[in-house]
N, CA, C and O atoms as a Maestro MAE file, in Angstrom:
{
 s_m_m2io_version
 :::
 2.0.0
}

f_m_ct {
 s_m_title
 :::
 protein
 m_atom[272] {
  # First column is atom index #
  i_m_mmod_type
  r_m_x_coord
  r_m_y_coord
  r_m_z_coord
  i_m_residue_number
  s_m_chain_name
  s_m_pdb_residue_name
  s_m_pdb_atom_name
  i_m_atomic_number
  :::
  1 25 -0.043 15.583 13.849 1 A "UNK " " N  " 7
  2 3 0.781 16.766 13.851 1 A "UNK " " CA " 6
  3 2 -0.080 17.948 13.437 1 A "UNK " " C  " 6
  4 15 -0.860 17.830 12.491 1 A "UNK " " O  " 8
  5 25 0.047 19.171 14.168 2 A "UNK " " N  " 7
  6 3 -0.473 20.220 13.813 2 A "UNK " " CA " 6
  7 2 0.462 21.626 13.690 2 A "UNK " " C  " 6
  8 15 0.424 22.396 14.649 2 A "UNK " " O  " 8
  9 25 1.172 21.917 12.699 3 A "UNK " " N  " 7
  10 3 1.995 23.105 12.929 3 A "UNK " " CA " 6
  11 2 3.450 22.608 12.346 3 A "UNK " " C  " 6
  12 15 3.496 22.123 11.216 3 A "UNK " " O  " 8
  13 25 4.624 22.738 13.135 4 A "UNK " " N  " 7
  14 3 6.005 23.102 11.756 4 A "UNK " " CA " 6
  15 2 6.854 21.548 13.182 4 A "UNK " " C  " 6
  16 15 6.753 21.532 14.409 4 A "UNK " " O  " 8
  17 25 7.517 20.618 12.323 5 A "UNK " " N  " 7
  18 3 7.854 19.386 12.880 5 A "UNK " " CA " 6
  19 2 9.436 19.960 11.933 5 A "UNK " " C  " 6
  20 15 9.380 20.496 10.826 5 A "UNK " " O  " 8
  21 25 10.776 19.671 12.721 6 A "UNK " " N  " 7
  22 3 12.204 19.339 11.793 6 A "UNK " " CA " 6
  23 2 12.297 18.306 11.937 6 A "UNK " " C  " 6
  24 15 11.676 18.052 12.970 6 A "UNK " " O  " 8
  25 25 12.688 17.482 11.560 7 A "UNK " " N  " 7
  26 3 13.396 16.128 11.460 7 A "UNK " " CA " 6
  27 2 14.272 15.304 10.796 7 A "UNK " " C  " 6
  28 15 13.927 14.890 9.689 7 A "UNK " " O  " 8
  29 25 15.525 14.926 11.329 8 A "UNK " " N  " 7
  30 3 16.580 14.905 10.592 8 A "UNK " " CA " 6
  31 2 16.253 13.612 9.711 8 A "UNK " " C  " 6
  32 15 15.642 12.626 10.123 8 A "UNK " " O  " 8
  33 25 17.000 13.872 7.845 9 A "UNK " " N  " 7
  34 3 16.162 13.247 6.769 9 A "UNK " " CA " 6
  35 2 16.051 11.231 7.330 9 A "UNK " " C  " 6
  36 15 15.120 10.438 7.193 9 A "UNK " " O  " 8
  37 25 17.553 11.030 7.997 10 A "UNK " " N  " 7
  38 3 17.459 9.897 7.822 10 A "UNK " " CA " 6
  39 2 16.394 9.080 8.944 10 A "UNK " " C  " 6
  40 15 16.342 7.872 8.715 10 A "UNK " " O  " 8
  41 25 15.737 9.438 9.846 11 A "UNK " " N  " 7
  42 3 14.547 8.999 10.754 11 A "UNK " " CA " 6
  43 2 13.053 9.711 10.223 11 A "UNK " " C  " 6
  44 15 12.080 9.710 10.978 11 A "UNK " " O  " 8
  45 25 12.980 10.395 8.658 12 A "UNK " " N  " 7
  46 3 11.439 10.200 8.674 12 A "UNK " " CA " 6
  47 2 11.369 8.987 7.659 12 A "UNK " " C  " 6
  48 15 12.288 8.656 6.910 12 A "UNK " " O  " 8
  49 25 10.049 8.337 7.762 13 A "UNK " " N  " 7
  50 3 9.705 7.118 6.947 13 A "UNK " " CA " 6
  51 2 8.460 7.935 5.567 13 A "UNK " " C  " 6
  52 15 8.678 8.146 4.374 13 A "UNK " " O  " 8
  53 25 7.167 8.218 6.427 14 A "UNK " " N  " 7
  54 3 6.267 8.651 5.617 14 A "UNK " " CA " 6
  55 2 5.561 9.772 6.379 14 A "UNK " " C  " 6
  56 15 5.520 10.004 7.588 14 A "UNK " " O  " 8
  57 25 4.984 10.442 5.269 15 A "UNK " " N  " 7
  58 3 3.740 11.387 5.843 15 A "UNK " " CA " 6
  59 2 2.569 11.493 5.114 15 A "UNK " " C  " 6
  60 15 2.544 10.955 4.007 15 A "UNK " " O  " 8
  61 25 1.415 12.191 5.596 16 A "UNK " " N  " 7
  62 3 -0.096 11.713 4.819 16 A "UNK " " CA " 6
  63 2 0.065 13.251 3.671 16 A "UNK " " C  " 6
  64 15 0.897 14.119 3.933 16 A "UNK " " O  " 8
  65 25 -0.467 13.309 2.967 17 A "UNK " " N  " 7
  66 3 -0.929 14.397 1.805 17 A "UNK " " CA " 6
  67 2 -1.582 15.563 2.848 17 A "UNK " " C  " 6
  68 15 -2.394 16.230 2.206 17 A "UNK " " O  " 8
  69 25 -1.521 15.851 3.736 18 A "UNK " " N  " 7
  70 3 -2.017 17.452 4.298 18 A "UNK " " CA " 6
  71 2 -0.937 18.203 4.934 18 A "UNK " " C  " 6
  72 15 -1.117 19.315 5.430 18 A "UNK " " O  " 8
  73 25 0.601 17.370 4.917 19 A "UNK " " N  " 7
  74 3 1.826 17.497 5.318 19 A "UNK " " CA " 6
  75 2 2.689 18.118 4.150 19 A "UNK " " C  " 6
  76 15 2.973 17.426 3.172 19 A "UNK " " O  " 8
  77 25 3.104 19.434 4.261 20 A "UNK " " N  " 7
  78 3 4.473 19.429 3.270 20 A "UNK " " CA " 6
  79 2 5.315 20.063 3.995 20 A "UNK " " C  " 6
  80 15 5.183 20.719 5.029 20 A "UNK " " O  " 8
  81 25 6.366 19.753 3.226 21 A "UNK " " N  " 7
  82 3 7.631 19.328 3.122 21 A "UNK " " CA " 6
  83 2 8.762 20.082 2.585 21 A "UNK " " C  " 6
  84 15 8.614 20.124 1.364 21 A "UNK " " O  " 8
  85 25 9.888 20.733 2.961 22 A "UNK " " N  " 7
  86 3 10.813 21.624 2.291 22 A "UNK " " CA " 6
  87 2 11.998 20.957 3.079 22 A "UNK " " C  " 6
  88 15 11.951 20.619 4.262 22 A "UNK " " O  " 8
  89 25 13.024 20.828 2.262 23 A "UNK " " N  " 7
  90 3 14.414 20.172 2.823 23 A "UNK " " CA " 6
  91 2 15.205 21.619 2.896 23 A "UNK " " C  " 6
  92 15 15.127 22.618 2.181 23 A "UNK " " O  " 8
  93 25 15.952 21.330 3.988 24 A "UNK " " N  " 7
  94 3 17.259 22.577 4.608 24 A "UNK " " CA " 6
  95 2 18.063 22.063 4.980 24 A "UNK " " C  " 6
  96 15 18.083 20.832 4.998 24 A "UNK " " O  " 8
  97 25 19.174 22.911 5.481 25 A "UNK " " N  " 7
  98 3 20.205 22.894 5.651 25 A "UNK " " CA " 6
  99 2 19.833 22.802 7.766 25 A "UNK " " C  " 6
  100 15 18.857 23.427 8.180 25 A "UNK " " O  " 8
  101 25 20.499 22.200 8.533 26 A "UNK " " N  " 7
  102 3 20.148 21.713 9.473 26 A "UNK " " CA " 6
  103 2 20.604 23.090 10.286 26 A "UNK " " C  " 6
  104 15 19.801 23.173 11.216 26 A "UNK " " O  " 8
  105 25 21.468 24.133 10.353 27 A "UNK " " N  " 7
  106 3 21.856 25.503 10.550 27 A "UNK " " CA " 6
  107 2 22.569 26.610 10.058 27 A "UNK " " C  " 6
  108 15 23.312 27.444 10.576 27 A "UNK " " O  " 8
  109 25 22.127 26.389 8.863 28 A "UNK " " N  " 7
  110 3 22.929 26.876 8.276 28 A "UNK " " CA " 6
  111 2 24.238 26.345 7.095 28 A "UNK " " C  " 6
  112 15 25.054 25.673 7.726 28 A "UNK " " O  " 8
  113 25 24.492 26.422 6.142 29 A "UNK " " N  " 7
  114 3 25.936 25.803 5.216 29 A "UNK " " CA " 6
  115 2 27.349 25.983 6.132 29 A "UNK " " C  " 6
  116 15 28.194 25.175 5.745 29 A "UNK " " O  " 8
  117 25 27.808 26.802 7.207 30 A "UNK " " N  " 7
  118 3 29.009 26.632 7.847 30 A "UNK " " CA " 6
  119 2 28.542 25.570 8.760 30 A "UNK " " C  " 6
  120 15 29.063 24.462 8.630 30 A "UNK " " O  " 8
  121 25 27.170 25.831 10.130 31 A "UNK " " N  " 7
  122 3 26.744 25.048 11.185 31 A "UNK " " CA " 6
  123 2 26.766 23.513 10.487 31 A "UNK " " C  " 6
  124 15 27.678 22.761 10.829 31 A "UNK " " O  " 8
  125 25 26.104 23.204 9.842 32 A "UNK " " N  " 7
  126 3 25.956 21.939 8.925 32 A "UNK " " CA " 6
  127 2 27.050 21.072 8.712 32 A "UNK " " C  " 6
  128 15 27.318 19.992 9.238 32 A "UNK " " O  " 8
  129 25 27.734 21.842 7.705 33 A "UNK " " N  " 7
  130 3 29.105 21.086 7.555 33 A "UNK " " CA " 6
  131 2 29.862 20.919 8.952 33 A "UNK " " C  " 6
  132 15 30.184 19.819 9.400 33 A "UNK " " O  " 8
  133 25 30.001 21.607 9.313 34 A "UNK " " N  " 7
  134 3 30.697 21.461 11.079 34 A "UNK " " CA " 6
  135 2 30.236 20.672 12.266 34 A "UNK " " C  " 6
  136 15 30.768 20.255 13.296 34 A "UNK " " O  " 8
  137 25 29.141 20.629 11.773 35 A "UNK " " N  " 7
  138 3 28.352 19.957 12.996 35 A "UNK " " CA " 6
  139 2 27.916 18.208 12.620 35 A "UNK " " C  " 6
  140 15 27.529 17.272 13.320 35 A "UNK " " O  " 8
  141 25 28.268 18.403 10.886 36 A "UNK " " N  " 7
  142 3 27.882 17.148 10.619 36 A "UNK " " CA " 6
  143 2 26.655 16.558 10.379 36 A "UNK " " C  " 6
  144 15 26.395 15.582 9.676 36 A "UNK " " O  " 8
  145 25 25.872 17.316 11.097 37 A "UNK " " N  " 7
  146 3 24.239 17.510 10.693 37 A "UNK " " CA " 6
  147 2 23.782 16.689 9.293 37 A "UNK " " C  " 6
  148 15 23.441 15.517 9.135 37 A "UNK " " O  " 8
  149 25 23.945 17.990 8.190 38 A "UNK " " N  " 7
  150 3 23.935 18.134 7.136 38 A "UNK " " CA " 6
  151 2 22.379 18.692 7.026 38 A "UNK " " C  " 6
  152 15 22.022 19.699 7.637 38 A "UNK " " O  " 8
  153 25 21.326 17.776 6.015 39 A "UNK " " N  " 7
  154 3 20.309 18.317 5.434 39 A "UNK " " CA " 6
  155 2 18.896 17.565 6.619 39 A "UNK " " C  " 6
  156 15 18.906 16.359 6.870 39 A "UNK " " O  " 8
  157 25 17.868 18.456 7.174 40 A "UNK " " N  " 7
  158 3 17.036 18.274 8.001 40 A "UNK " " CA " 6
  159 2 15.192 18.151 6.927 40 A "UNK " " C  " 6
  160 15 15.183 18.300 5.705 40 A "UNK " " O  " 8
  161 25 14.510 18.003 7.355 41 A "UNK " " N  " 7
  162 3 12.927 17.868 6.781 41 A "UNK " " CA " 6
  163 2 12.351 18.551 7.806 41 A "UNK " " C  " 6
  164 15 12.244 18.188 8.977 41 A "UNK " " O  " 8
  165 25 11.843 19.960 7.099 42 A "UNK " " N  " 7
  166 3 10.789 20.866 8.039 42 A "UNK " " CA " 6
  167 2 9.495 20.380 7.172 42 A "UNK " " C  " 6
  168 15 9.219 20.494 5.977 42 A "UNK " " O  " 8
  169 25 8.666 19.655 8.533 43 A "UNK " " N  " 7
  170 3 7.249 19.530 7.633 43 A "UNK " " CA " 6
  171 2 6.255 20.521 8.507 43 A "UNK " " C  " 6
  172 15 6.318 21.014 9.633 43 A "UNK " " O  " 8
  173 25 5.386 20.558 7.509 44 A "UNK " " N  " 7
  174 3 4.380 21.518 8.354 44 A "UNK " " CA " 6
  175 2 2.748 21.661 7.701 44 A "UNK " " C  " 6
  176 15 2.594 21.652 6.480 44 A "UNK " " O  " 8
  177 25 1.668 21.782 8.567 45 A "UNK " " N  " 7
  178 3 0.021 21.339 7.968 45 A "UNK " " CA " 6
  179 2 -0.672 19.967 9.632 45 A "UNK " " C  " 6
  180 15 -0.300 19.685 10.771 45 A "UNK " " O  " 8
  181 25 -1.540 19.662 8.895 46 A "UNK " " N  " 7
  182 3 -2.028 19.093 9.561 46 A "UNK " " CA " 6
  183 2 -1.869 17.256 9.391 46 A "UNK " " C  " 6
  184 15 -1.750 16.833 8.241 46 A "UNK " " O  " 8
  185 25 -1.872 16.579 10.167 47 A "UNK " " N  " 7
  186 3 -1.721 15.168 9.718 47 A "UNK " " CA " 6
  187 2 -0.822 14.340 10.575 47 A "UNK " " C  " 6
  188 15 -0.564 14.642 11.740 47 A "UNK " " O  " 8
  189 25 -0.327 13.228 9.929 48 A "UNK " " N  " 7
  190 3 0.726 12.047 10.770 48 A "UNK " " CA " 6
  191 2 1.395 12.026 10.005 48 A "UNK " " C  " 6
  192 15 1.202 11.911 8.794 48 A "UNK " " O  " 8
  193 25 2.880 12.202 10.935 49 A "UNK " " N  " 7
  194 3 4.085 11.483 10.201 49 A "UNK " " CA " 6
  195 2 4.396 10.357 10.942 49 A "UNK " " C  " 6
  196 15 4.171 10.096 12.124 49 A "UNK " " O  " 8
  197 25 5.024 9.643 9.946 50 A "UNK " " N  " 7
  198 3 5.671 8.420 10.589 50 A "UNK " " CA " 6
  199 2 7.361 8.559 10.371 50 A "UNK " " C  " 6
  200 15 7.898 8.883 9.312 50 A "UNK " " O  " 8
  201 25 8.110 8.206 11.746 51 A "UNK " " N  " 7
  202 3 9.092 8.298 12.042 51 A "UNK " " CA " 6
  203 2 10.039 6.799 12.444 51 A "UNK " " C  " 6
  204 15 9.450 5.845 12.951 51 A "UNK " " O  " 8
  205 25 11.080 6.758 12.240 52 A "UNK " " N  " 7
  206 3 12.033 5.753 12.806 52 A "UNK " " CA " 6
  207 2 12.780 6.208 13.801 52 A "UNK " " C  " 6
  208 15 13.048 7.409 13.831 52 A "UNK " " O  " 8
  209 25 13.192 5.451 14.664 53 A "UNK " " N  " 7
  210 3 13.828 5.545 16.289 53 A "UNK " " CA " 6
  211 2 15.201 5.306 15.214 53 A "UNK " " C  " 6
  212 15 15.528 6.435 14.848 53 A "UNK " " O  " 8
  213 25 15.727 4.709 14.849 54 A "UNK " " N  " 7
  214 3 16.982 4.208 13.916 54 A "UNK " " CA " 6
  215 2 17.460 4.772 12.730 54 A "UNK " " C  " 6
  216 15 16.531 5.310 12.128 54 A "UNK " " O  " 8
  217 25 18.601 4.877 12.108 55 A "UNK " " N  " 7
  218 3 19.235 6.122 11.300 55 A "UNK " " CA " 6
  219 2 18.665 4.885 10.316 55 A "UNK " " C  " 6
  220 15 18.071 3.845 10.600 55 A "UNK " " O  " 8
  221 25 19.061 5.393 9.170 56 A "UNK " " N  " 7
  222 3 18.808 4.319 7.635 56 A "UNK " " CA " 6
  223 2 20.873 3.304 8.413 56 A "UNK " " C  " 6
  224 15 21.002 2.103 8.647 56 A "UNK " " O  " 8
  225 25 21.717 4.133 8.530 57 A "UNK " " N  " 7
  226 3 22.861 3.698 8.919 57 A "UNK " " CA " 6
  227 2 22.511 2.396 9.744 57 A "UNK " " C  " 6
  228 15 22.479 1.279 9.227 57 A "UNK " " O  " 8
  229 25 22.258 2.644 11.043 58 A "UNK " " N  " 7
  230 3 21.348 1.724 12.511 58 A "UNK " " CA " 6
  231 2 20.632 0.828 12.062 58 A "UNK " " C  " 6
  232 15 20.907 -0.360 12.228 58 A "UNK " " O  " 8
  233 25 19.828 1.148 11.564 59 A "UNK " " N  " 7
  234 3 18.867 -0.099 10.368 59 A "UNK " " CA " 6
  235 2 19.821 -1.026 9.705 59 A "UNK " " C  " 6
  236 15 19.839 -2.187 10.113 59 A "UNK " " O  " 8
  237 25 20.580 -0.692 8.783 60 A "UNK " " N  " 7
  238 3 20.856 -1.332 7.974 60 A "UNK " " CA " 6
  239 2 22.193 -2.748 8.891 60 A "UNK " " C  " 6
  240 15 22.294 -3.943 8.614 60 A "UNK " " O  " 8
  241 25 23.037 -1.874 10.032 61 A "UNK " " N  " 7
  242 3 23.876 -2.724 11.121 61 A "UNK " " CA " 6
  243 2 22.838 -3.113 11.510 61 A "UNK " " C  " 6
  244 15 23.099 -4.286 11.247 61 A "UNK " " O  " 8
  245 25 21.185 -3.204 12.196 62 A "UNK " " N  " 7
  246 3 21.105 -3.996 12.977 62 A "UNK " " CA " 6
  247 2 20.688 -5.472 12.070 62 A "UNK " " C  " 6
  248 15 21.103 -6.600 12.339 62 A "UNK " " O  " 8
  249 25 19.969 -5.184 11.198 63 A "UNK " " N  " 7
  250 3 19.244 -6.073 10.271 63 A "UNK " " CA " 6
  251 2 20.621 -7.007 9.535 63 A "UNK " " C  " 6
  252 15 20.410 -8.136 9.092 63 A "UNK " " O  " 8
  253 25 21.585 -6.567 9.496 64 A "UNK " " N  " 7
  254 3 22.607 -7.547 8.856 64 A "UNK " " CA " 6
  255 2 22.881 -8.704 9.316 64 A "UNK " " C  " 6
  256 15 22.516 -9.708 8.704 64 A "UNK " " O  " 8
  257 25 23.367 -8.757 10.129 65 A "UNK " " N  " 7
  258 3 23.588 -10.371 10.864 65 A "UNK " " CA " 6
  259 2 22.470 -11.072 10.701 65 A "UNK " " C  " 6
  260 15 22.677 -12.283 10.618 65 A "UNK " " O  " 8
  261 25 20.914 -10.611 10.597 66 A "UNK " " N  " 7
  262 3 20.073 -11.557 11.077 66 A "UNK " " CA " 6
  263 2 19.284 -11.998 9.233 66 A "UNK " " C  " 6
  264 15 18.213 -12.559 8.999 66 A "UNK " " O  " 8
  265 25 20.315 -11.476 8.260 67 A "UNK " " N  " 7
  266 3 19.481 -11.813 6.819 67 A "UNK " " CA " 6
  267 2 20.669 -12.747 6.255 67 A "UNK " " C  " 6
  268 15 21.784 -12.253 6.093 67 A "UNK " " O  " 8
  269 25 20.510 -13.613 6.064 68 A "UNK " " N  " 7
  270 3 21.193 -14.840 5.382 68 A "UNK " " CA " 6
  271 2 21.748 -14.750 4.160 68 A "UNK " " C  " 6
  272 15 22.280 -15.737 3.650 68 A "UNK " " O  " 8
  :::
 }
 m_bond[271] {
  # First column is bond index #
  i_m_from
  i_m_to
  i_m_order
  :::
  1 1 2 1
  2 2 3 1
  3 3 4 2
  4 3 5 1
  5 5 6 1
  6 6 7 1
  7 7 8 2
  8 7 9 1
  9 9 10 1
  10 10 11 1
  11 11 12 2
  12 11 13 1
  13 13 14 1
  14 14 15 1
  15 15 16 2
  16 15 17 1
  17 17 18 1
  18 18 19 1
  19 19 20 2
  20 19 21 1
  21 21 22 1
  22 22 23 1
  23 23 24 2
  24 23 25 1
  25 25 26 1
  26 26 27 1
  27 27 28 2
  28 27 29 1
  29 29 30 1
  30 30 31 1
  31 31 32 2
  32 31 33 1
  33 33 34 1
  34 34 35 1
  35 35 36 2
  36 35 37 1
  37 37 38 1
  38 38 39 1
  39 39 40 2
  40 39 41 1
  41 41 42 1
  42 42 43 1
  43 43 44 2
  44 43 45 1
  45 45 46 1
  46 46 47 1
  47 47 48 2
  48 47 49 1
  49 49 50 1
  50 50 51 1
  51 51 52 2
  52 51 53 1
  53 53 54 1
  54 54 55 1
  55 55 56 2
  56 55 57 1
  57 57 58 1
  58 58 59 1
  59 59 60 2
  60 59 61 1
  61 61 62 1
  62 62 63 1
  63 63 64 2
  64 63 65 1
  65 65 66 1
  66 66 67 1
  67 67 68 2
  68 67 69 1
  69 69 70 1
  70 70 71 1
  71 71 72 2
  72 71 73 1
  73 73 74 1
  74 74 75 1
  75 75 76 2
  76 75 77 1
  77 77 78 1
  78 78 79 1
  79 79 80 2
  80 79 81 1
  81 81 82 1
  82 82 83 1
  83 83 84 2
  84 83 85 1
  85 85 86 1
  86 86 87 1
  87 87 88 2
  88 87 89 1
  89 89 90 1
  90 90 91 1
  91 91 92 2
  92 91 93 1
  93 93 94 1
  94 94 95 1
  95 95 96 2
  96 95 97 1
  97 97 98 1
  98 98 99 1
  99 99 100 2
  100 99 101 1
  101 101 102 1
  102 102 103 1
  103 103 104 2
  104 103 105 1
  105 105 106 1
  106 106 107 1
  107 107 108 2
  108 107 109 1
  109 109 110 1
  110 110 111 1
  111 111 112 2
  112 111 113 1
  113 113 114 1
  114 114 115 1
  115 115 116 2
  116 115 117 1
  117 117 118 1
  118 118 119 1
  119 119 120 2
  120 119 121 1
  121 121 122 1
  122 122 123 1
  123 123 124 2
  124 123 125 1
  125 125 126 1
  126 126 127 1
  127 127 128 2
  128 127 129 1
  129 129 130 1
  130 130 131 1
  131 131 132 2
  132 131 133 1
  133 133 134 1
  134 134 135 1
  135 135 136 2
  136 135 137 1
  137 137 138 1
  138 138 139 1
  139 139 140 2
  140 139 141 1
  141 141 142 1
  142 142 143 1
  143 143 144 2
  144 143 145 1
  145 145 146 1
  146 146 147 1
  147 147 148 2
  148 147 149 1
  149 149 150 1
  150 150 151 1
  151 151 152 2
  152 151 153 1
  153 153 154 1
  154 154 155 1
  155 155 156 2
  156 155 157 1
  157 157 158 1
  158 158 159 1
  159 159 160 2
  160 159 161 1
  161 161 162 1
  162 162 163 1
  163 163 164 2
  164 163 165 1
  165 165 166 1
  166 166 167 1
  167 167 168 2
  168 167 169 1
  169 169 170 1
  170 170 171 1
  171 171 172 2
  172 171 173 1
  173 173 174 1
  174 174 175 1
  175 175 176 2
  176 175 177 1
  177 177 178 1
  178 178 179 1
  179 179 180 2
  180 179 181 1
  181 181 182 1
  182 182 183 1
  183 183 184 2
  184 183 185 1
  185 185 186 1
  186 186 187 1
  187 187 188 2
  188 187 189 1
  189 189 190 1
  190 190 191 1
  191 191 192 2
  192 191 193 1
  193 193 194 1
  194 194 195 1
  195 195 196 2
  196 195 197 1
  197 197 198 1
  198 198 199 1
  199 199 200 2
  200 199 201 1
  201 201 202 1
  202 202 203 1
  203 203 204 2
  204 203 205 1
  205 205 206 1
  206 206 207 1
  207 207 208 2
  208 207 209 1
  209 209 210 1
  210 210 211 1
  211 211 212 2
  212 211 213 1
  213 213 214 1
  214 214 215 1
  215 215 216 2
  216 215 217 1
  217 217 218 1
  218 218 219 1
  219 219 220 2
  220 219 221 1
  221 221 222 1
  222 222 223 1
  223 223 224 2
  224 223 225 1
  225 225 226 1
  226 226 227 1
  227 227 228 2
  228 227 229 1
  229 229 230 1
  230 230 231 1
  231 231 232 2
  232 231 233 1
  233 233 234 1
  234 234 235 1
  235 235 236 2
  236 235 237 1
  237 237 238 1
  238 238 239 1
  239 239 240 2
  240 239 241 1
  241 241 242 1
  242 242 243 1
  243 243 244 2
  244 243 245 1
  245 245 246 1
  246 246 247 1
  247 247 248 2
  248 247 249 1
  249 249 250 1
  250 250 251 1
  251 251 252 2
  252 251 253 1
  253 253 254 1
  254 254 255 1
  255 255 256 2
  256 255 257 1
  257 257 258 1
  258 258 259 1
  259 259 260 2
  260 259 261 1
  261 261 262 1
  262 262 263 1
  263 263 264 2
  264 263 265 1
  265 265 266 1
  266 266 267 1
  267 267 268 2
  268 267 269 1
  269 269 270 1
  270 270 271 1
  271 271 272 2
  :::
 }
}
């Protein structure tokens, strides 16, 4: 990554130390609440993030059935 990444909180996993990080509001406090959104991760610098295809929600339904 080079430059300003949003990403909604529950699909980032990690990022390296040349990455920071400020949490927001996804458009605003009316857009947000309305939209359901809620709170987003603007990162920005140079480096890798690592991301999930799956909400923490998605994760947690798919992995259930298959843990004893």
């Amino acid at each position: 990554m080079n430059g300003e990444f949003v990403v909604d909180s529950g699909h980032l996993v990690a990022y390296e130390p040349g990455i920071r990080m400020k949490v927001g509001l996804s458009s605003g406090l009316v857009g947000s609440v309305t939209s359901g959104e809620g709170l987003v991760n603007r990162l920005s610098g140079q480096g890798d993030i690592y991301l999930q295809s799956r909400s923490i929600a998605g994760l947690v339904r798919f992995l259930r059935p298959k843990i004893r």
